[in-house]
N, C-alpha and C positions, 0 to 999 in steps of 0.2 A: 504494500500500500504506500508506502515511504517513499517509493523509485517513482511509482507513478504520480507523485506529486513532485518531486523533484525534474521532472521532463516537462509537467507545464510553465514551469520557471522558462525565463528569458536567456539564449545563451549568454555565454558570458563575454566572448569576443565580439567586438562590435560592428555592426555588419550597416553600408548605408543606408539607409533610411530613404532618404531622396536623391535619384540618380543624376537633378537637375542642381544641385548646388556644386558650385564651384568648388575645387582642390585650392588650397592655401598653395600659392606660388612659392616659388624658391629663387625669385628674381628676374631681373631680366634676359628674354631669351630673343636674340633677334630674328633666328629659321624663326619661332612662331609668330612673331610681329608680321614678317613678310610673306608668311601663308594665309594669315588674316588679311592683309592687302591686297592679295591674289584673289580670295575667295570675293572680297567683295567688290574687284573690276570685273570679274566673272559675274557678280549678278547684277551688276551693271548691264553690261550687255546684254542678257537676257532679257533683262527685263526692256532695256531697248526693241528688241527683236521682239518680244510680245507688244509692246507698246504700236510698230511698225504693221506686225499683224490683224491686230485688230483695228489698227484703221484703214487696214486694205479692205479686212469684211463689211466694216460699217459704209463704208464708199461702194461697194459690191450691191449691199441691201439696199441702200437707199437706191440706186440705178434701179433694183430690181422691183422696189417700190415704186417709182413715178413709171415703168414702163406698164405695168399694171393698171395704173390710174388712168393711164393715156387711155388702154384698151378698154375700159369702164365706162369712160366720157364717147367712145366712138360707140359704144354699144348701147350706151343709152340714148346718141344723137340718133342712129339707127332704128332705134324704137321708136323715138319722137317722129321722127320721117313717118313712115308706118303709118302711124296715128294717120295724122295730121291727112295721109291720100287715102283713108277708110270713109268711104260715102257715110253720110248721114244714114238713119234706116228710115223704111218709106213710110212705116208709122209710128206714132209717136207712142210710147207709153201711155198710160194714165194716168196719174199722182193720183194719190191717196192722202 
């Protein structure tokens, strides 16, 4: 009974906790300064390159929006036509 309360105890060596907290440095180190500088002209770029892409699609959508609209406006001039050469009918309703 003794052992198995002693196993629910905490180890005793200490193991991290949180894998996001920094390690206490040991000074300055320049390789890691200038892999930090690399990494973030690399996401420079990228994020360039995304920036670039999305506004090629939004230039894309919108073309493909007003070409739309275009064919909208001609389709509903085409209905108005229509209309407009349908004879009268030869008798008239009767309101009610």
């Amino acid at each position: 009974m003794a052992e198995l309360e002693n196993h629910s105890s905490p180890p005793s060596d200490p193991a991290p906790a949180d894998p996001t907290t920094p390690h206490p440095q040991t000074g300055f180190n320049p390789s890691r300064m200038i892999g930090i500088i690399r990494r973030k002209a690399m996401i420079k770029d990228l994020a360039a390159i995304y920036h670039a892409e999305c506004l090629a699609y939004c230039q894309e959508l919108l073309e493909l929006q007003k070409k739309a609209e275009e064919s909208l406006i001609e389709m509903k001039a085409a209905e108005d036509s229509r209309r407009e050469t349908m004879r009268p009918p030869k008798r008239m309703k009767k309101a009610r």
